[in-house]
C-alpha positions in Angstrom: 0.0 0.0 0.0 3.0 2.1 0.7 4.7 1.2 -2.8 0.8 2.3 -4.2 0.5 5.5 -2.4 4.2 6.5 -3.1 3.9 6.5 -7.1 0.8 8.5 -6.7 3.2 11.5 -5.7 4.2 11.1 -9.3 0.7 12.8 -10.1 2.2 16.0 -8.9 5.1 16.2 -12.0 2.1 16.9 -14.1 2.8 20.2 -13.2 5.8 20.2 -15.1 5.6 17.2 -17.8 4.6 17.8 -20.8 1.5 14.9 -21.3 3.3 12.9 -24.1 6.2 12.3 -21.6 4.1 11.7 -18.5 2.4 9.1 -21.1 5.7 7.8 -22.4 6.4 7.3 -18.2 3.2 5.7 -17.7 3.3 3.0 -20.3 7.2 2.3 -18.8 6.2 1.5 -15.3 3.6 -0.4 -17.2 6.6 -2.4 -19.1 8.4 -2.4 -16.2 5.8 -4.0 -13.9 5.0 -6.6 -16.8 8.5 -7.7 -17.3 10.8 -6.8 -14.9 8.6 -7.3 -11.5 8.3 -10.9 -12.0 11.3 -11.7 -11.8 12.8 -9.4 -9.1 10.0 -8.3 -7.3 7.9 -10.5 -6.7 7.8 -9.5 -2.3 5.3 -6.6 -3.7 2.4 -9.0 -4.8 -0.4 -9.9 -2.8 0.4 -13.3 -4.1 4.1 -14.0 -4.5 3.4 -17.5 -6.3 1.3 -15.5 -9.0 2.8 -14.7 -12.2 1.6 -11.9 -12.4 -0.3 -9.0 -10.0 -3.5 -8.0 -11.5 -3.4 -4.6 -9.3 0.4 -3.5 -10.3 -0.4 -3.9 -14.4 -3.5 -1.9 -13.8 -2.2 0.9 -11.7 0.2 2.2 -14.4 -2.2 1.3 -17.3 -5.2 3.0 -16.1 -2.6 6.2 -15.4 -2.0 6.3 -18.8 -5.1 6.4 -20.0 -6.1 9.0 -18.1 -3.0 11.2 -18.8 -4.2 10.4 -22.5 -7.7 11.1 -22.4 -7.1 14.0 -20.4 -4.0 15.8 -22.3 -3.3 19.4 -22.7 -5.0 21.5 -20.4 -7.1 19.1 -19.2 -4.3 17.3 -17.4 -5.3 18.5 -13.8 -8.1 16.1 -13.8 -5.7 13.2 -14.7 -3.6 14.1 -11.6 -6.9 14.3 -9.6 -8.2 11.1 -10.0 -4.6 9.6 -10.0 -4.7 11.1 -6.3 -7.7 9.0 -5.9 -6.0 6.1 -6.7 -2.8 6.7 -5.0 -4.3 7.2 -1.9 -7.8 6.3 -1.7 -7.5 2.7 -2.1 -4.8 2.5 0.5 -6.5 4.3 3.0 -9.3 1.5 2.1 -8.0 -0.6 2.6 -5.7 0.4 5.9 -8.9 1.8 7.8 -11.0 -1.4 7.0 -8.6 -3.7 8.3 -7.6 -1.9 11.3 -10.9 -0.7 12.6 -13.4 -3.2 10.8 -17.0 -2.4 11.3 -20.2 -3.3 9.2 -19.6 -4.4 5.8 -21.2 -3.6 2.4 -24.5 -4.7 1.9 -23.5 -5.2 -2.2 -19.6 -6.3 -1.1 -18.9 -8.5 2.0 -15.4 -8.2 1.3 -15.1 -4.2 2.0 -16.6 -2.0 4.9 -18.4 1.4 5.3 -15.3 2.6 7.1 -13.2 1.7 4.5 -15.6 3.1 2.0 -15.6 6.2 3.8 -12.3 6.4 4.1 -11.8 6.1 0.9 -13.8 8.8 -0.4 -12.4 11.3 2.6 -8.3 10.7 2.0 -9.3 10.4 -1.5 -10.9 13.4 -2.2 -9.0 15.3 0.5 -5.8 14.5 -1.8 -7.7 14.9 -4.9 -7.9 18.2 -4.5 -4.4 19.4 -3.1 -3.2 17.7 -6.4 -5.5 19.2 -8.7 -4.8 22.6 -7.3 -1.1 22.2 -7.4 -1.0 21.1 -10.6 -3.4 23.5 -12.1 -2.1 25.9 -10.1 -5.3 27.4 -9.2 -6.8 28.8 -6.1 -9.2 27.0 -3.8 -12.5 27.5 -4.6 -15.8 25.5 -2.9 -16.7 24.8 -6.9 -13.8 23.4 -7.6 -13.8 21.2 -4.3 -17.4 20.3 -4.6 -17.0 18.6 -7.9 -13.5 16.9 -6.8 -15.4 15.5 -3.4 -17.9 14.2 -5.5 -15.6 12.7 -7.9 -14.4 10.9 -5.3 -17.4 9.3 -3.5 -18.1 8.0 -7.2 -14.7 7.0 -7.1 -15.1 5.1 -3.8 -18.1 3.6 -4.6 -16.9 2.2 -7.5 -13.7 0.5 -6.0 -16.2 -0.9 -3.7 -18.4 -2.9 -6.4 -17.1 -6.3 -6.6 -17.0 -6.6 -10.4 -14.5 -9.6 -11.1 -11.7 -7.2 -12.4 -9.0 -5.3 -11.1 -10.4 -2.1 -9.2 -8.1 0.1 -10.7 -10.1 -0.1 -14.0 -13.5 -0.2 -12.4 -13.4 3.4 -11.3 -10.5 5.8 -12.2 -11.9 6.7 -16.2 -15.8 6.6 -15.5 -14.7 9.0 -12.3 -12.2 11.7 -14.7 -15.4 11.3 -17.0 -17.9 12.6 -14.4 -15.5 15.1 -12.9 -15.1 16.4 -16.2 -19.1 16.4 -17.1 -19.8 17.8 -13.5 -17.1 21.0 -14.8 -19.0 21.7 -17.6 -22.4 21.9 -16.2 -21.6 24.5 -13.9 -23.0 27.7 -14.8 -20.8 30.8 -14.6 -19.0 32.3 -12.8 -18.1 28.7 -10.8 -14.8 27.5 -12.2 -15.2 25.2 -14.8 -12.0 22.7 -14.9 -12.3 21.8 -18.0 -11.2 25.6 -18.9 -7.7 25.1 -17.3 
């Protein structure tokens, strides 16, 4: 979870990268993970006897096609939503295992603290990166659509849909974030104009 959170930091060179080099980066720690994790790091897999690890090919695939879809100046919401990756999923995971509690009524496997910790470290980090990489001003638009991002990001990585939860949630999420910036009327900040 460490490792997980620790690449999402990453999302903050978005700043600075042009999008066809954060791309280029993203389909190398894809490579890298494919090729060269079997065989030397295999201590980071939930199962060291797998092959392969489901969750580290996803991670840095689904980062890519975000930074893809959402090149140019609509980068910041690719940073956003890799925040909600990075760190919303660990902290998941972390709170539901330490503290427990009820579970999901449509997943047995995750709980309402985890969910809700989920969408809180989430979209608490969600929007430090968005601002810092769009280099914008807080504004209770701008967080409004970025909390809500990531309660749909949340509840998404909670379904249990028989695939990795990396690509359950991060693209229809950017998608909605996006939509949500658009139908704000003026003057809210619309973060599709960044």
């Amino acid at each position: 979870k460490a490792v997980h959170a620790g690449i999402g930091l990453f999302a903050l060179t978005l700043r600075w990268l042009d999008w066809r080099l954060a791309a280029a980066g993203a389909v190398a720690a894809l490579l890298v993970n494919v090729i060269v994790l079997p065989r030397i790091g295999r201590g980071l897999y939930r199962d060291p006897a797998a092959r392969h690890d489901a969750g580290i090919i996803a991670y840095p695939a689904m980062v890519a096609v975000l930074i893809l879809v959402f090149s140019g100046k609509h980068i910041p919401i690719a940073a956003a939503v890799w925040a909600m990756m990075a760190f919303g999923d660990p902290a998941a995971s972390i709170a539901g295992r330490t503290v427990g509690g009820r579970t999901l009524p449509w997943n047995s496997g995750k709980t309402w603290v985890g969910l809700l910790s989920n969408w809180a470290v989430g979209g608490a980090a969600s929007v430090l990166v968005f601002l810092f990489v769009s280099r914008r001003e807080p504004s209770a638009d701008a967080v409004a659509i970025l909390m809500i991002g990531a309660a749909i990001y949340a509840f998404l990585e909670s379904v249990r849909a028989g695939i990795d939860d990396n690509l359950v949630g991060a693209l229809p999420t950017a998608l909605a974030v996006y939509q949500m910036s658009l139908a704000f009327p003026p003057p809210l900040l619309r973060l599709a104009e960044i």
